[in-house]
DSSP file (Angstrom, degrees, kcal/mol; ACC not computed):
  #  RESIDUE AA STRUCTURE BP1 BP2  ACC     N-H-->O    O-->H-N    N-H-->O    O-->H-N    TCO  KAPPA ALPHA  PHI   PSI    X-CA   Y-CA   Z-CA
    1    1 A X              0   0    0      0, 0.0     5,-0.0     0, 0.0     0, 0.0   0.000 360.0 360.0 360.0 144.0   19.9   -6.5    9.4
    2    2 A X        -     0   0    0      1,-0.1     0, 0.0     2,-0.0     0, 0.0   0.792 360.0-123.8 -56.5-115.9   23.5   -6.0    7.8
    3    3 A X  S >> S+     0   0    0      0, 0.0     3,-1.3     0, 0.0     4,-0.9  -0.304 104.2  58.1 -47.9 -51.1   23.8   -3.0    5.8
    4    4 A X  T 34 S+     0   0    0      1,-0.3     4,-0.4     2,-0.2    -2,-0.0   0.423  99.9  63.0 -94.1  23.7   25.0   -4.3    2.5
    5    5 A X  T 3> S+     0   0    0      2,-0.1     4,-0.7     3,-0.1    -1,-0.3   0.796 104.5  48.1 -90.7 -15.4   21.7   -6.5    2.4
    6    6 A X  H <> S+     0   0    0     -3,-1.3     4,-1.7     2,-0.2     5,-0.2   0.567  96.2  68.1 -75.9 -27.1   19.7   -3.3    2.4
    7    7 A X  H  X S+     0   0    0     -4,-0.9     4,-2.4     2,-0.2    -1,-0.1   0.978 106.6  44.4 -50.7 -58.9   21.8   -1.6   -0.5
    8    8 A X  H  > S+     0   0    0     -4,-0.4     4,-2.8     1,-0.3     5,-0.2   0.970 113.1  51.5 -61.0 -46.4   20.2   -4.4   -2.9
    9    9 A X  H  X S+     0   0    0     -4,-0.7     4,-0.6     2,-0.2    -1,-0.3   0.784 113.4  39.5 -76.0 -26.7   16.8   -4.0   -1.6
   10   10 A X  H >X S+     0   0    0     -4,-1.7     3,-3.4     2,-0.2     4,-1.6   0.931 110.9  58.4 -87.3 -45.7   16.5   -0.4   -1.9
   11   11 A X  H 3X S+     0   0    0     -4,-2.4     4,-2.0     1,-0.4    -2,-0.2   0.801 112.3  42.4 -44.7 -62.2   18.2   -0.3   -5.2
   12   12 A X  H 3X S+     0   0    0     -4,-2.8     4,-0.9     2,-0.2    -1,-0.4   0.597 111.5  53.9 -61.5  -5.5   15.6   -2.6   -6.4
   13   13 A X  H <X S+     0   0    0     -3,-3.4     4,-2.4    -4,-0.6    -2,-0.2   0.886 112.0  45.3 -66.2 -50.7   12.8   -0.7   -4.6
   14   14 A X  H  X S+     0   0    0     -4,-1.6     4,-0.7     2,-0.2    -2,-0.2   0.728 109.1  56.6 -76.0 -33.4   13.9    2.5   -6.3
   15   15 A X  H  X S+     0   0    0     -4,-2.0     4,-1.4    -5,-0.2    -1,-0.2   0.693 109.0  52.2 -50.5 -32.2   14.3    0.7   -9.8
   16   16 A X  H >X S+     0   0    0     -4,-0.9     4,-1.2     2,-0.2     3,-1.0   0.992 105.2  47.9 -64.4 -72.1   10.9   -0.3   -9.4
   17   17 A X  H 3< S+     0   0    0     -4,-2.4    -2,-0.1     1,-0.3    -3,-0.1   0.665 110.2  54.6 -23.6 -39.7    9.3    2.9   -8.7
   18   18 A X  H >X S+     0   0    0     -4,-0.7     3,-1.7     2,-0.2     4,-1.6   0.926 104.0  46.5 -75.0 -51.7   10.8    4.4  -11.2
   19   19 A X  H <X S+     0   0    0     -4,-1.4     4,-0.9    -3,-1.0    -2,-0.2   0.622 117.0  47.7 -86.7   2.2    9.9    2.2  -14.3
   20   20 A X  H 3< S+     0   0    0     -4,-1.2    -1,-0.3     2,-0.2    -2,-0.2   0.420 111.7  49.5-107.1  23.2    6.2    2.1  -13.1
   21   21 A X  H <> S+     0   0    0     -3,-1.7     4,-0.8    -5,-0.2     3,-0.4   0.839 114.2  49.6-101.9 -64.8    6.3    6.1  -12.6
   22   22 A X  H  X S+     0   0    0     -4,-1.6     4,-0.8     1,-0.3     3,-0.4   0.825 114.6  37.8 -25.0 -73.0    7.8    6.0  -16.1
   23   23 A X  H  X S+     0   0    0     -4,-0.9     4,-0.5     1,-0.2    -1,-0.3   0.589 118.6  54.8 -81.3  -9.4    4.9    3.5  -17.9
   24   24 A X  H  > S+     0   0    0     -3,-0.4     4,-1.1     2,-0.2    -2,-0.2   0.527 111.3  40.9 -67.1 -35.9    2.0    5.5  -15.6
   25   25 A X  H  X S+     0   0    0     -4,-0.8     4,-1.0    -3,-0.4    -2,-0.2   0.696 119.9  48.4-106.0  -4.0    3.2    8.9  -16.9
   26   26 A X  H  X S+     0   0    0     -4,-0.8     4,-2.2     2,-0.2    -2,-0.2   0.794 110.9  47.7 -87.8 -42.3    3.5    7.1  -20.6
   27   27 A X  H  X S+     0   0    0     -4,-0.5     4,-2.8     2,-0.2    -2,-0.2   0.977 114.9  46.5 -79.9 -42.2   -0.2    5.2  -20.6
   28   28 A X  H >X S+     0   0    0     -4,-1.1     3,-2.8     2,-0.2     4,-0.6   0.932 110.2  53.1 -74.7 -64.8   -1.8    8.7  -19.5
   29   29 A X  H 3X S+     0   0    0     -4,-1.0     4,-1.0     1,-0.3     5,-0.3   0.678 112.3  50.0 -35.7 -80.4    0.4   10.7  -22.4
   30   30 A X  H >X S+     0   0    0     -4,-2.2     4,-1.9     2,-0.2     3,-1.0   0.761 105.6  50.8  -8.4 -61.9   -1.2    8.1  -24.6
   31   31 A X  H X<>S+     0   0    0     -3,-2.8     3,-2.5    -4,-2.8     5,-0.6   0.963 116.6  46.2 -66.6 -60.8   -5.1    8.5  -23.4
   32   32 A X  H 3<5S+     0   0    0     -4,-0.6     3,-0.2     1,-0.3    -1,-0.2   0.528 112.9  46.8 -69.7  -6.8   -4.7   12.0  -24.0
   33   33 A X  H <<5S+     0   0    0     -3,-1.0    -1,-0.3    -4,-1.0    -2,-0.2   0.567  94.5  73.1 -85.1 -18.7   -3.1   11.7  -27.3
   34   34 A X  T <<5S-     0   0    0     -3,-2.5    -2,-0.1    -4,-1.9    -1,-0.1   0.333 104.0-122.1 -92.1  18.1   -5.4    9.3  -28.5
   35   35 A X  T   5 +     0   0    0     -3,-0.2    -3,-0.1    -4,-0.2    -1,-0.1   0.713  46.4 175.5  56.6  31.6   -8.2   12.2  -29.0
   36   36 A X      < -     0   0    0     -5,-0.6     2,-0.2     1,-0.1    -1,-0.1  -0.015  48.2 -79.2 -47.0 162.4  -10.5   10.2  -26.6
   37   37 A X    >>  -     0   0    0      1,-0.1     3,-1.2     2,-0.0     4,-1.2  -0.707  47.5-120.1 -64.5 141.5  -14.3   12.3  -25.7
   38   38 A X  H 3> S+     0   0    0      1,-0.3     4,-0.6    -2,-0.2    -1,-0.1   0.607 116.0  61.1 -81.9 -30.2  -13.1   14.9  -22.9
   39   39 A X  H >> S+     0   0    0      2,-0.2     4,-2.6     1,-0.2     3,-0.6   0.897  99.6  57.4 -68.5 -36.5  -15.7   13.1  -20.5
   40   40 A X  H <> S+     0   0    0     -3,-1.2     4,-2.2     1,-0.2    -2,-0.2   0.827 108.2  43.7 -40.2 -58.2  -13.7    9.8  -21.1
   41   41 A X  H 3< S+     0   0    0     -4,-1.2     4,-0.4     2,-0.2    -1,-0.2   0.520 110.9  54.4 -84.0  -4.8  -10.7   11.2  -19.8
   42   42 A X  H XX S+     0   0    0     -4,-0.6     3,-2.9    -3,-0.6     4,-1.1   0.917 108.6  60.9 -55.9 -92.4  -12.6   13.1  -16.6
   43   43 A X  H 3X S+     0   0    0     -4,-2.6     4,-1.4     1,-0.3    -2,-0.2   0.410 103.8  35.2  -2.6 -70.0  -13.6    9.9  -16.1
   44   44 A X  H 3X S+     0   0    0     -4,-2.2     4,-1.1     2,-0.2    -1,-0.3   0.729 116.8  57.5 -96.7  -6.6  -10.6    7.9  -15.5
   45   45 A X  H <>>S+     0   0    0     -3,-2.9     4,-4.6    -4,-0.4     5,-0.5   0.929 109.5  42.7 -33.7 -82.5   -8.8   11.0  -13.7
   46   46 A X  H  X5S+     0   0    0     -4,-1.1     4,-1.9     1,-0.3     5,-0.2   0.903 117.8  51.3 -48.0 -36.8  -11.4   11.3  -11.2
   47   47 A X  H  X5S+     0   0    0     -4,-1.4     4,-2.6    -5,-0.3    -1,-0.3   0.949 112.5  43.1 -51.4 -50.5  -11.1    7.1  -11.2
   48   48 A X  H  X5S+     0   0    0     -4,-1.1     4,-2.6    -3,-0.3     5,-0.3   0.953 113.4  55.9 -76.3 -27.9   -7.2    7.0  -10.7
   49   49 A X  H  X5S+     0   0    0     -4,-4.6     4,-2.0     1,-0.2    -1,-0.2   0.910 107.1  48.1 -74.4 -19.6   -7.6    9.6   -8.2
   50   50 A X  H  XXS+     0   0    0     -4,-1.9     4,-1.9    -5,-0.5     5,-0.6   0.863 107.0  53.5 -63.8 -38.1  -10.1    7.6   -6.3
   51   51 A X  H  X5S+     0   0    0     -4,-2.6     4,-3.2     2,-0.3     3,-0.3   0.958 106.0  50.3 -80.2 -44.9   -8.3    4.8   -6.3
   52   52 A X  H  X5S+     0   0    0     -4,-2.6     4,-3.9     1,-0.2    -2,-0.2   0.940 110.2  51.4 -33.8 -59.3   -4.8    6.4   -4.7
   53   53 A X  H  X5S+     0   0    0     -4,-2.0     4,-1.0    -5,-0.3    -2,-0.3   0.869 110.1  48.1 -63.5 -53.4   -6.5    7.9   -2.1
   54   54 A X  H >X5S+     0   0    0     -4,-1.9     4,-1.6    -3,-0.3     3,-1.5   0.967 114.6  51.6 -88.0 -63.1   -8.3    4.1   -1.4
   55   55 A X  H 3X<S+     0   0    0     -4,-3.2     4,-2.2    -5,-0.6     5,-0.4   0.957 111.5  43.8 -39.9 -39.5   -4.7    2.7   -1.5
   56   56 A X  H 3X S+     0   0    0     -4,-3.9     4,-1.1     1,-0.3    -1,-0.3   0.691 107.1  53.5 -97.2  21.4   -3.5    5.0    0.8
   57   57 A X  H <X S+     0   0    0     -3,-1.5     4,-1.8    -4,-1.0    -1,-0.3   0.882 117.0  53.1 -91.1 -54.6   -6.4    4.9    3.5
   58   58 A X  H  < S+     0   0    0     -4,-1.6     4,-0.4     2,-0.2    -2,-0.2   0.478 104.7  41.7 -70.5 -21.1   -5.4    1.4    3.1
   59   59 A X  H  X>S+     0   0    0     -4,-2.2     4,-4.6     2,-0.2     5,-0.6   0.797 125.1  43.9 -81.2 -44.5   -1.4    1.0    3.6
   60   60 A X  H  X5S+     0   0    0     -4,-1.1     4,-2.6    -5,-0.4    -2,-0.2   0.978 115.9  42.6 -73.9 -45.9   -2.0    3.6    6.7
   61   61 A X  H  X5S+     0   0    0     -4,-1.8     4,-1.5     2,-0.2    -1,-0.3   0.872 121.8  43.7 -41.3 -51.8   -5.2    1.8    8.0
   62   62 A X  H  >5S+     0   0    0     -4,-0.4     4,-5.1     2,-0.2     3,-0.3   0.968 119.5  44.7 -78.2 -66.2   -2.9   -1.9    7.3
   63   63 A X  H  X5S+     0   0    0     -4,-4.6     4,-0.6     1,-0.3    -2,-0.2   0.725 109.8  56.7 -70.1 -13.9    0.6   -0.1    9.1
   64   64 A X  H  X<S+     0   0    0     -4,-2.6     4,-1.2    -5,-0.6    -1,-0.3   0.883 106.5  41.2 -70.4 -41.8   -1.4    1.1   11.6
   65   65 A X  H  X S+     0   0    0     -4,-1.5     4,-1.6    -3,-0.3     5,-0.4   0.870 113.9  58.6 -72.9 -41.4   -2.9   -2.6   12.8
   66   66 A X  H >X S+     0   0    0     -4,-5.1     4,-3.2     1,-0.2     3,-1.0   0.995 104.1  48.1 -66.2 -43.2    0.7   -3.7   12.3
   67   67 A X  H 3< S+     0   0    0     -4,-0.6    -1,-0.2     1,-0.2    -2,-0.2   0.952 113.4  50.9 -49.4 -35.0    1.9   -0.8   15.1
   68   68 A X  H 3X S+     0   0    0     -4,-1.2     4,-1.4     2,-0.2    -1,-0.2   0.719 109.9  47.5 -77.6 -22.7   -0.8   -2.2   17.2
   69   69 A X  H <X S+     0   0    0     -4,-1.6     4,-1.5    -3,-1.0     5,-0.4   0.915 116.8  40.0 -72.7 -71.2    0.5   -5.7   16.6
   70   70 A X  H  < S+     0   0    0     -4,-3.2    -2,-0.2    -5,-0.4    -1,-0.1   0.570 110.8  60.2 -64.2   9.0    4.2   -5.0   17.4
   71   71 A X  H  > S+     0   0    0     -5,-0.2     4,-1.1    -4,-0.2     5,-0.3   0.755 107.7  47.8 -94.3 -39.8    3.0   -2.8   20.1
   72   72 A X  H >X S+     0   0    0     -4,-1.4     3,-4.9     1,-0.2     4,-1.8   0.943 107.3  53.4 -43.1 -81.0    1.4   -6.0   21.5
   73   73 A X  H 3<>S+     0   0    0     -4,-1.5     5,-1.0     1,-0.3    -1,-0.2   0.576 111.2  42.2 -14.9 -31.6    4.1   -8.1   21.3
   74   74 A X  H 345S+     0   0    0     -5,-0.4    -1,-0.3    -3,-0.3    -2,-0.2   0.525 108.6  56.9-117.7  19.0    6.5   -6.0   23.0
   75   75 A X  H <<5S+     0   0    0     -3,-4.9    -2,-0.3    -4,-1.1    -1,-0.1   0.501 110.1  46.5-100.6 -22.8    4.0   -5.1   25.6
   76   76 A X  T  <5S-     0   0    0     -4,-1.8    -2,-0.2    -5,-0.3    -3,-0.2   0.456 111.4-131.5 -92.1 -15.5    3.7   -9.4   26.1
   77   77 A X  T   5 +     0   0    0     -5,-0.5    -3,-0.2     1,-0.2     2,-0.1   0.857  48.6 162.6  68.3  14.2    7.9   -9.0   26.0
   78   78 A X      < +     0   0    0     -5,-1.0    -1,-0.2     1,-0.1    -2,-0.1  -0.674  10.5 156.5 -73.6 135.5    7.9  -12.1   23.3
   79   79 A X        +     0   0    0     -2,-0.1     2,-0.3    -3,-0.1    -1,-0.1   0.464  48.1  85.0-120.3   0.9   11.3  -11.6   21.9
   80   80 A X  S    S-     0   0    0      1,-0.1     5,-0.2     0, 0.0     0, 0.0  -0.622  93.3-106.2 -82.7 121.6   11.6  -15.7   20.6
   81   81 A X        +     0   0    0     -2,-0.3     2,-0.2     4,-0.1    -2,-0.1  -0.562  58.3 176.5 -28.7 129.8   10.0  -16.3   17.2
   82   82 A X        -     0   0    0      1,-0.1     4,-0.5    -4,-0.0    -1,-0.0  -0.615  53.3-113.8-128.7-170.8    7.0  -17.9   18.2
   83   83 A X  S  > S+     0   0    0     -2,-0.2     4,-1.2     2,-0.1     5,-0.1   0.787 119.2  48.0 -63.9 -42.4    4.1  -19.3   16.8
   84   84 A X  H >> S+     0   0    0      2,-0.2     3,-3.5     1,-0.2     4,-0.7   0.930 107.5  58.7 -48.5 -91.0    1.8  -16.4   18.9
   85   85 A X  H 3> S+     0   0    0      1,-0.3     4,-2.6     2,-0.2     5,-0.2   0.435 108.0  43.9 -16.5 -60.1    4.3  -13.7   17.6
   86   86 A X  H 3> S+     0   0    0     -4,-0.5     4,-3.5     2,-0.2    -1,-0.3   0.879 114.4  47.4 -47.5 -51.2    3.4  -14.7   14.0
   87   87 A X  H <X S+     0   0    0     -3,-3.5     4,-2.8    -4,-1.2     5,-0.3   0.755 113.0  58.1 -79.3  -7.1   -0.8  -15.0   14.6
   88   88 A X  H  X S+     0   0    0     -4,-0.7     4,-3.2     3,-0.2    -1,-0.2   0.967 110.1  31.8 -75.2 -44.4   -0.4  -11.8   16.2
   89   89 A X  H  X S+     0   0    0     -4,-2.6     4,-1.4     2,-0.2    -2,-0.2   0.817 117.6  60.6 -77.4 -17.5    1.1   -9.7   13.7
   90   90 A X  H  X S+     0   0    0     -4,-3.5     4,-2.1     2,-0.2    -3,-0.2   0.946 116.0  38.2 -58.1 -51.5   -1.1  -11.9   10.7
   91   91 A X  H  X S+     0   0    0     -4,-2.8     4,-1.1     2,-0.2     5,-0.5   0.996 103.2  61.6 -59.2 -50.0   -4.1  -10.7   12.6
   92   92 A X  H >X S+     0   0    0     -4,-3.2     3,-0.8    -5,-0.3     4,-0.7   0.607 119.6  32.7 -41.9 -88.9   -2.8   -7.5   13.2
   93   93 A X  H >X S+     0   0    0     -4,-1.4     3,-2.1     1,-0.3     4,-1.4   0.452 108.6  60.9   2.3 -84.2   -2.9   -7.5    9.2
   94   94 A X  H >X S+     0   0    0     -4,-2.1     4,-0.8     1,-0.3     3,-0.7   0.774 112.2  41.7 -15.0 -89.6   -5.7   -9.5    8.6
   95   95 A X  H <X S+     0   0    0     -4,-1.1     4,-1.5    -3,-0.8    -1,-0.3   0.477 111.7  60.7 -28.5 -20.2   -7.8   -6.5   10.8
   96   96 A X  H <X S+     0   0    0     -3,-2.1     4,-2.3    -4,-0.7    -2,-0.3   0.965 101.7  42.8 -86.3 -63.1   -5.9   -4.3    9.0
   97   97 A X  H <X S+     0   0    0     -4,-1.4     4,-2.8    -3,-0.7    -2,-0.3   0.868 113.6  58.1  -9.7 -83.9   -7.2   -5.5    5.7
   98   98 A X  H  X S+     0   0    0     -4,-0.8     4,-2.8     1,-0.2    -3,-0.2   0.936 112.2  31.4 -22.3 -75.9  -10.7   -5.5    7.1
   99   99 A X  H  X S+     0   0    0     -4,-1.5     4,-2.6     1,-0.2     5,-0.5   0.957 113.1  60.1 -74.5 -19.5  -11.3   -1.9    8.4
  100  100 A X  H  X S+     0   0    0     -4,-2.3     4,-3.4     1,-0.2    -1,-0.2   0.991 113.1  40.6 -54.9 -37.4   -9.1   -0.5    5.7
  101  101 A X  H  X S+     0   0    0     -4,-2.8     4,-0.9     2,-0.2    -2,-0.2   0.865 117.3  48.7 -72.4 -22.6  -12.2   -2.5    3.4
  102  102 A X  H >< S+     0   0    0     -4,-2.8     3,-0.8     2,-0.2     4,-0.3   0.999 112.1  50.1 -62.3 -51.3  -15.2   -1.1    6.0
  103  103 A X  H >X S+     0   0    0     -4,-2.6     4,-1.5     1,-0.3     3,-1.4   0.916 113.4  46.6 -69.0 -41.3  -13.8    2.8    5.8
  104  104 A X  H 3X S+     0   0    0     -4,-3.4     4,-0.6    -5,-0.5    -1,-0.3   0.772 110.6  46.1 -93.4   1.6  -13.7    2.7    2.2
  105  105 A X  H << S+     0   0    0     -4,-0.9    -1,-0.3    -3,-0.8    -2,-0.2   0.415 113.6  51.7 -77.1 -12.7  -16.9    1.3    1.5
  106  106 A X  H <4 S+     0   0    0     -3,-1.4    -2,-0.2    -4,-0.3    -3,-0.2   0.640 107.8  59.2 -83.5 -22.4  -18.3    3.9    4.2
  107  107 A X  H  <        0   0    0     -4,-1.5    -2,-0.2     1,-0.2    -3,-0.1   0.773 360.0 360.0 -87.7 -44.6  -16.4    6.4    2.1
  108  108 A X     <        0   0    0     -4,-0.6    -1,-0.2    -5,-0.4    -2,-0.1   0.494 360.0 360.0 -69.7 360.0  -18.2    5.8   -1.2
């Protein structure tokens, strides 16, 4: 890939990030302004914190089956688009998807 097709695509990556970093650090100022019960706001800490940690047992668990994929793939020497190429790295995913969903139900 080119260079100046990657300029656009981080630019938006980083615009993104930002304005939900930005409305995430707004909605929490809100709950705590809005003199909710103290337990309330335990509550959906300990919630949001649960749920990061789940995401990110779940990207690395997902980008891990995808290494395993592309590891295949170049261990088979496909370098053609293929159909294979594709169901390999869709499973890879797909599996990916799966044990991220076993471990974090083993986790709870």
């Amino acid at each position: 890939m080119q260079l100046e097709y990657m300029i656009p695509i981080v630019l938006f990556v980083c615009i993104y990030l930002t304005i939900k970093a930005v409305v995430d650090a707004d909605a929490r100022k809100r709950m705590i302004q809005s003199n909710g019960s103290e337990d309330m706001l335990r509550t959906l800490i300990e919630g949001e914190e649960i749920r990061r940690r789940q995401a990110s047992l779940r990207w690395g668990v997902i980008l891990l089956a995808l290494a395993v994929g592309f590891g295949l793939l170049e261990g088979f020497d496909w370098k053609e688009p293929s159909p294979a190429l594709f169901a390999i790295l869709l499973g890879a995913t797909g599996l990916g998807n799966l044990a991220a969903y076993y471990l974090g139900r083993r986790a709870k």
